[in-house]
N, C-alpha and C positions, 0 to 999 in steps of 0.2 A: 464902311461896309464893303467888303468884295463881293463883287458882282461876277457868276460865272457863268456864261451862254452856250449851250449846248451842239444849237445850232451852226457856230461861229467855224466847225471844219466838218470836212467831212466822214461821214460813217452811215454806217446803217441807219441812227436814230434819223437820219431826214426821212428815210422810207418809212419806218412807223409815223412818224410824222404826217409826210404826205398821206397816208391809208386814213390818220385820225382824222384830219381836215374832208376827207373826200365824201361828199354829201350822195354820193352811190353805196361805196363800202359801209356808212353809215348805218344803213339799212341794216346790215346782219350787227344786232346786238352783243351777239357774244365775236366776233373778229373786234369790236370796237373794246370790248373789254380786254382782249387778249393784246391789242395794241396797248391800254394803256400800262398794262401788268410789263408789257416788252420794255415800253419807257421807261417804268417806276424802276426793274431793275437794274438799265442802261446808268441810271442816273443814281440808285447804291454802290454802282460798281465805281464810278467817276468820284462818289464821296469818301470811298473804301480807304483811295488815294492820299487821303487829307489827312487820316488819323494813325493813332500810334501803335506801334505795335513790337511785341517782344520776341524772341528768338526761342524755340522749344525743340530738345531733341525729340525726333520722332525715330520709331524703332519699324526699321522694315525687316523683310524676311532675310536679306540679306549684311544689315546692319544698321548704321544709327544715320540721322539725316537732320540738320540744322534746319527750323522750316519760321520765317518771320509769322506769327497768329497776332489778330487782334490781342489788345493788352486788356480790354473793355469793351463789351458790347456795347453797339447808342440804342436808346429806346425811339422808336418808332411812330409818332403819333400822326394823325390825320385826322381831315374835316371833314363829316359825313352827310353827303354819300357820295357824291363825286368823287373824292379822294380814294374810295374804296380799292379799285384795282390797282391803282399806282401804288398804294399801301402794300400789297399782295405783291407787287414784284418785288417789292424793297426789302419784303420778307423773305422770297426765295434767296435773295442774295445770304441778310443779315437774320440767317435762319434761327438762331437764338436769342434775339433782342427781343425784349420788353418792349409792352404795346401801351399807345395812351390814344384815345378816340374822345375826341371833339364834336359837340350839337351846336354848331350857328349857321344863320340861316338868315334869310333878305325876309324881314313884316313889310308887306305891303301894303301902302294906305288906297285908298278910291282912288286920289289923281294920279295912280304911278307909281309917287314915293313912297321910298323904303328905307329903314333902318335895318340896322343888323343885333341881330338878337343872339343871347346866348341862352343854353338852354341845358349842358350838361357838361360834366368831365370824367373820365375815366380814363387814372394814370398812375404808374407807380411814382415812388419819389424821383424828384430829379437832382436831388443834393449831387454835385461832381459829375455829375455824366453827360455826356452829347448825346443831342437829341435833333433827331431828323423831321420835323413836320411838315406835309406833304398837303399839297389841293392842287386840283386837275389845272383849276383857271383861276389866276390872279387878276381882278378885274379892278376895282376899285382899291383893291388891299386893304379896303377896314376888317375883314373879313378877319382876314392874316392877322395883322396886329392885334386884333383880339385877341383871338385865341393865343396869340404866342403871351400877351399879360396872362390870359386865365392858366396855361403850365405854370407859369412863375411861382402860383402859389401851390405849387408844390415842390418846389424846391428850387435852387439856384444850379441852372447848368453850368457845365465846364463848358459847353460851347451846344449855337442853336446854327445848325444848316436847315434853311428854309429852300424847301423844291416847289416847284409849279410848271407845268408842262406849257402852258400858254399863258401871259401877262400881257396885258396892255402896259403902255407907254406910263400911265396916268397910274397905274397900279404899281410898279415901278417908283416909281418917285415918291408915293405915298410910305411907301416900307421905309424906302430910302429918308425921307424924312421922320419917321416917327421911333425908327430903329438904328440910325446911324450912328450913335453912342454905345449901341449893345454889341455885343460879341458875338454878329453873326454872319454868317455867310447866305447868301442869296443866289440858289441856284435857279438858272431859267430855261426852256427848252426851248424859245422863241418867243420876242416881243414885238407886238403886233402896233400899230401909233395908232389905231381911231377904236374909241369907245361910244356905244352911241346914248342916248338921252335917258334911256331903260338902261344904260350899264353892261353891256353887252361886247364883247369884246366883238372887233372886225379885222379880218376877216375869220379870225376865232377858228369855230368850229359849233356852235350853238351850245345848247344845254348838254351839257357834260354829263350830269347824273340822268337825263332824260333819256338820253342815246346809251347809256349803259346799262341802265334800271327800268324803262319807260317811265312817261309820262305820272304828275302827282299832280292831285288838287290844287 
């Protein structure tokens, strides 16, 4: 599995970056949504790079012009609700592509523990096509791994790039282990090393869908 880090030069994405982390900027809900939507696109545009594409004359006013277009849209899926605005940039990019939305979600028992539940699917097929699925924060990766078996049974990709704006170390290795035979790529925006007991990425940036949506039962 290719692993590609976002972080690793430099560019604007470290400033949306820095803004998502900063427990001040936090506060205005919608700047934290408009950062992640800045990411989600930063990181269609960096995928844009990896896929195929065919050559079409286009006709301007003053002649004909050679212009490389995608050969095939990818479908677009996310894990909801966190994933939501990074979904939304990936869209402004890949403003034609099919959408698939994913319900999993952390049951929690009395002492703490939790499993990861699944709960819905809405996608078109994925017989031959690339497919982009997306969550803010890769913490543990079961998450991930789920869902990317629950797509499968709708079809077989031509290829899966997996995005997450923040991963732990531990989350990382988990995809890396359970997907390292599949045909995917593993995009990251930054990998943080300490998770803590509750699963929580550090230095992270806390609840991702809390800071974007507020607070849920």
């Amino acid at each position: 599995m290719e692993i590609k880090l976002l972080c690793s030069y430099s560019s604007v994405f470290n400033q949306y970056m820095a803004e998502l982390r900063d427990i001040d900027i936090q506060k205005d809900s919608m700047r934290f949504r408009n950062n992640m939507r800045r990411i989600g696109s930063i990181m269609a545009y960096e995928i844009s790079k990896t896929l195929e594409y065919t050559d079409r004359m286009t006709q301007t006013s003053l002649g004909q012009a050679s212009v490389p277009v995608l050969k095939a849209q990818p479908v677009l899926a996310t894990i909801l609700r966190a994933g939501l605005p990074q979904h939304q940039g990936m869209l402004d990019i890949f403003d034609k592509a099919e959408n698939a939305f994913i319900s999993a979600y952390r049951s929690y028992e009395p002492d703490g523990s939790f499993t990861i539940s699944f709960e819905h699917i809405s996608t078109p097929s994925l017989d031959g096509k690339t497919v982009i699925l997306c969550d803010a924060m890769l913490a543990t990766g079961a998450s991930m791994v789920l869902s990317y078996n629950a797509l499968l049974k709708s079809g077989t990709p031509l290829h899966v790039h997996i995005a997450a704006i923040i991963a732990s170390k531990e989350g990382v290795e988990y995809v890396q282990r359970h997907l390292s035979n599949k045909n995917v790529t593993l995009w990251v925006g930054v990998v943080d090393d300490e998770l803590t007991s509750k699963s929580y990425i550090v230095p992270g940036l806390g609840d991702a869908g809390d800071l974007a949506y507020g607070s849920k039962n």
